[in-house]
Wavefront OBJ file of the C-alpha trace (Angstrom):
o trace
v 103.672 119.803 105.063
v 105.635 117.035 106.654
v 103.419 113.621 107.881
v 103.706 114.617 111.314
v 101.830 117.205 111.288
v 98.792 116.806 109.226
v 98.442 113.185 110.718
v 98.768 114.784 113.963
v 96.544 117.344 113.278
v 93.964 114.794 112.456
v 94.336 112.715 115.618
v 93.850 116.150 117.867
v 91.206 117.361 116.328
v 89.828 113.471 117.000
v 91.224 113.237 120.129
v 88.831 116.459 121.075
v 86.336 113.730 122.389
v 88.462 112.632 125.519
v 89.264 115.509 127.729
v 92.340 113.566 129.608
v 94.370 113.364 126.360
v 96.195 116.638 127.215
v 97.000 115.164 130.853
v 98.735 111.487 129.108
v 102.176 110.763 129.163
v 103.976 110.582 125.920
v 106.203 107.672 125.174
v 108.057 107.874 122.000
v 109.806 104.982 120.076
v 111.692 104.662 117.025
v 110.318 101.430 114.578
v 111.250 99.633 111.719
v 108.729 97.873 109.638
v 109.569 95.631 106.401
v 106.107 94.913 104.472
v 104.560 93.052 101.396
v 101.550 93.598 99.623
v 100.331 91.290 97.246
v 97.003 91.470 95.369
v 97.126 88.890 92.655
v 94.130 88.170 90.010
v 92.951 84.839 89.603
v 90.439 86.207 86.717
v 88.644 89.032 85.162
v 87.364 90.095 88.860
v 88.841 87.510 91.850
v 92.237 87.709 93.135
v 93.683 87.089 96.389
v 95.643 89.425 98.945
v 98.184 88.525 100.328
v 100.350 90.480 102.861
v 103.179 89.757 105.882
v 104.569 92.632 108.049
v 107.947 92.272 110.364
v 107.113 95.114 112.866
v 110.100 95.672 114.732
v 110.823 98.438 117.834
v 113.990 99.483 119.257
v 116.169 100.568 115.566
v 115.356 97.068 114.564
v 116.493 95.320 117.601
v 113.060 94.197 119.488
v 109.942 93.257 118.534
v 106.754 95.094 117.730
v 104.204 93.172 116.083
v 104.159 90.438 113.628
v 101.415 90.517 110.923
v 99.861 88.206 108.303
v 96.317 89.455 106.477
v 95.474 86.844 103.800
v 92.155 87.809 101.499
v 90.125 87.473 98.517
v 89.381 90.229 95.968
v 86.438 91.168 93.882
v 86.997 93.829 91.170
v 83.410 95.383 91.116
v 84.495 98.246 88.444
v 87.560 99.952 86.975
v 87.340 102.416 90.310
v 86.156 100.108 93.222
v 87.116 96.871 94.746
v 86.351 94.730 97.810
v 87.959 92.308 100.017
v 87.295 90.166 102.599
v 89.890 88.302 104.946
v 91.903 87.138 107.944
v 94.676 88.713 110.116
v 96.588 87.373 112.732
v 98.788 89.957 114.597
v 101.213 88.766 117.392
v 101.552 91.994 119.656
v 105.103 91.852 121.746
v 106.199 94.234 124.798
v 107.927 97.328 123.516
v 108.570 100.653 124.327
v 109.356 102.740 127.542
v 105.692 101.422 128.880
v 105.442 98.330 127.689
v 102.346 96.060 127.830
v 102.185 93.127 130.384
v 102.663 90.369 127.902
v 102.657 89.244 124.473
v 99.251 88.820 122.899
v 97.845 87.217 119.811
v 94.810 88.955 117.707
v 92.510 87.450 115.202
v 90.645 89.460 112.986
v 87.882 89.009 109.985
v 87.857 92.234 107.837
v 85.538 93.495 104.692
v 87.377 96.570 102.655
v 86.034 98.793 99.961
v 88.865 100.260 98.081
v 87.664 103.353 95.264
v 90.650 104.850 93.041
v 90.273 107.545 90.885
v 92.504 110.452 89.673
v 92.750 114.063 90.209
v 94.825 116.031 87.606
v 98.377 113.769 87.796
v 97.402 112.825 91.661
v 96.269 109.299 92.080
v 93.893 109.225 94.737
v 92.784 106.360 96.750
v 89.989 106.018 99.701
v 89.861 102.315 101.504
v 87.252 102.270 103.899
v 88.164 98.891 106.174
v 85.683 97.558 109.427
v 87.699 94.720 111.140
v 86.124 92.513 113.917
v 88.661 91.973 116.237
v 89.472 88.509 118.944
v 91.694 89.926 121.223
v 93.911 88.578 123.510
v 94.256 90.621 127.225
v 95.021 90.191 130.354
v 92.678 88.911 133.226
v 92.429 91.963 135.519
v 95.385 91.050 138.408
v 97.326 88.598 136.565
v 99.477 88.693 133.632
v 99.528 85.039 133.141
v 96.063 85.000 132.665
v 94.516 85.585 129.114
v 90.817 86.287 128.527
v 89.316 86.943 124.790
v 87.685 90.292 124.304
v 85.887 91.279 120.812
v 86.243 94.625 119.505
v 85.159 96.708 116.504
v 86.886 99.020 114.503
v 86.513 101.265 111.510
v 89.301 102.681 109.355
v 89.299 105.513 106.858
v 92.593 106.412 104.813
v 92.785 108.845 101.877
v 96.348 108.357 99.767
v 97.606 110.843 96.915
v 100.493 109.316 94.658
v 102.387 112.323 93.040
v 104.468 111.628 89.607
v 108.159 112.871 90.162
v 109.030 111.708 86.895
v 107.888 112.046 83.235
v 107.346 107.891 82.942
v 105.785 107.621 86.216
v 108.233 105.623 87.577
v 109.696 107.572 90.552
v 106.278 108.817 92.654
v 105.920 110.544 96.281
v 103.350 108.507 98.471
v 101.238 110.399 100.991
v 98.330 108.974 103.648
v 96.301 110.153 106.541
v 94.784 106.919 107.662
v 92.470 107.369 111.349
v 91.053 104.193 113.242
v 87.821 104.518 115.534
v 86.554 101.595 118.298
v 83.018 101.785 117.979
v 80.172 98.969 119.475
v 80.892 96.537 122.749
v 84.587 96.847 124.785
v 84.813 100.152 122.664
v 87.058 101.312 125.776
v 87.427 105.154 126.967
v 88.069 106.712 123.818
v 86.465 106.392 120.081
v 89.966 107.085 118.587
v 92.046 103.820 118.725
v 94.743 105.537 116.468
v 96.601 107.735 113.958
v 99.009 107.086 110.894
v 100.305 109.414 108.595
v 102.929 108.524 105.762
v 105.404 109.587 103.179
v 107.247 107.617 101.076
v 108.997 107.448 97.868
v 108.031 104.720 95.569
v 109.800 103.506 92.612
v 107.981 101.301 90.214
v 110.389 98.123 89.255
v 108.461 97.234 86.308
v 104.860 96.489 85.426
v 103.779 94.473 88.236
v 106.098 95.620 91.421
v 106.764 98.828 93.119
v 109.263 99.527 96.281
v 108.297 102.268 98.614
v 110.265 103.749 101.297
v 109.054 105.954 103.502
v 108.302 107.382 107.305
v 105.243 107.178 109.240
v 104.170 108.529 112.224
v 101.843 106.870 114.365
v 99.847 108.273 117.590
v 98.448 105.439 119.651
v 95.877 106.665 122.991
v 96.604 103.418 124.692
v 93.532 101.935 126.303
v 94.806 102.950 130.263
v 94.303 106.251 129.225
v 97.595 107.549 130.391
v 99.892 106.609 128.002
v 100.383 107.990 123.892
v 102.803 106.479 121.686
v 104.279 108.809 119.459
v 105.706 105.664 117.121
v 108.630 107.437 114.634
v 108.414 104.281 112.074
v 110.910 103.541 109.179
v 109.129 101.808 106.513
v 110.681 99.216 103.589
v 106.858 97.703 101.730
v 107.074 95.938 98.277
v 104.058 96.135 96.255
v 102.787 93.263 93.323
v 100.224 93.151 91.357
v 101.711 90.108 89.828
v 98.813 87.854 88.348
v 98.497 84.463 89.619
v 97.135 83.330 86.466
v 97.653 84.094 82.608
v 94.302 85.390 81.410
v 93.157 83.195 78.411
v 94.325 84.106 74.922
l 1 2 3 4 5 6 7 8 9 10 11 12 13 14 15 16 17 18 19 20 21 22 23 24 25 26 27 28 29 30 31 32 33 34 35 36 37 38 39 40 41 42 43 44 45 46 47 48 49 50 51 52 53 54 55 56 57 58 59 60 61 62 63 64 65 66 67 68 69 70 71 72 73 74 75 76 77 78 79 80 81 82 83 84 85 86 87 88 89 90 91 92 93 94 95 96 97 98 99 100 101 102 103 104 105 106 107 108 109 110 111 112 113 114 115 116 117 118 119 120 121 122 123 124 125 126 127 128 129 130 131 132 133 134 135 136 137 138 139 140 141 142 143 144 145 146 147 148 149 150 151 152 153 154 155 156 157 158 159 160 161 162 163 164 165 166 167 168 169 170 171 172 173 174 175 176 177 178 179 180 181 182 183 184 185 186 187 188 189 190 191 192 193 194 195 196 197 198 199 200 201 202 203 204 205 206 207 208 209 210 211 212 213 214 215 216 217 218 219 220 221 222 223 224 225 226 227 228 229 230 231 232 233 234 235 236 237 238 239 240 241 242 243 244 245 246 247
């Protein structure tokens, strides 16, 4: 089955909760997002993340967000890791409904990341609760900015498929569903959607390219507006460590 459908089949089972989802208005935009994801060992067990997104709207030719998540790593086993960090997101005007303004976001995030294997599937479940500084509007004036905190929790399951006998050529899937939950939750639990396919191709021992489409369903918080985001996707992957482990 195609992304779009079992993502969106999670997000309307979700969306269940808020009876004036059937009654929103649908805007639907075409993205382009170049990524990198870097989680480098420093040891045995630390390492640091490190990861930049270009989010652009339009085919390429606006933007959508800009993103930078820095954090450290601590291997707990062979199948589980945590992290802690940072992310700043920059949030621009895009879209046929566009938001007021551009706003900045600061966030503080703690991760629990579990691989394992089923058959030839790699599996992975990252569980992710970010606190969230956000930048909005003062109620009557766009100029305005006022700092809200929110709270969110984020759940995606990912199955990596071999195409090829070495391993090298792979088919990425995800579901990945985001929930507001505590203070300023807003009028729905569900903040959004993503679901993903990509082929990934695995330049050596350390790096892997994937590219891929996601689709992303985003309730907006006036509850009268969905984005239906139709999002080209370029990420590069390292594992690359930072430091030569002794011996």
């Amino acid at each position: 089955m195609p992304p779009k459908f079992w993502g969106g089949a999670v997000l309307y089972m979700l969306a269940a909760l808020t009876p004036s989802f059937a009654q929103a208005i649908t805007d639907n935009n075409a993205n382009g997002w170049l990524m990198y994801f870097g989680d480098h060992a420093l040891g045995s067990r630390w390492g640091v993340h490190l990861e930049g997104q270009v989010r652009r709207s339009a085919m390429g030719l606006g933007w959508q967000q800009l993103l930078l998540r820095p954090g450290v790593n601590f291997q707990i086993n062979r199948f589980a890791s945590a992290t802690v960090g940072y992310g700043f997101v920059n949030a621009y005007r895009y879209g046929s409904h566009p938001g007021k303004t551009t706003l900045p976001e600061h966030r503080v995030f703690e991760q629990l990341w579990i691989k394992h294997s089923a058959g030839r599937i790699a599996l992975q479940h990252r569980f992710r609760v970010e606190q969230r500084a956000m930048q909005i509007t003062a109620p009557g004036n766009s100029q305005d900015l006022d700092t809200e905190l929110r709270q969110r929790f984020r759940y995606m399951l990912r199955g990596d498929i071999p195409l090829s006998e070495r391993r090298r050529l792979y088919l990425g899937l995800y579901d990945e569903f985001f929930l507001n939950f505590g203070g300023n939750r807003g009028p729905r639990y569900l903040d959004q959607n993503r679901a993903y396919g990509a082929f990934g191709f695995k330049l050596g021992r350390f790096e892997k390219l994937e590219i891929g489409y996601l689709h992303q369903l985003v309730p907006q918080r006036n509850n009268h507006i969905i984005e239906q985001n139709h999002t080209i996707q370029i990420g590069i992957f390292s594992s690359r460590p930072l430091r030569k482990p002794p011996g």
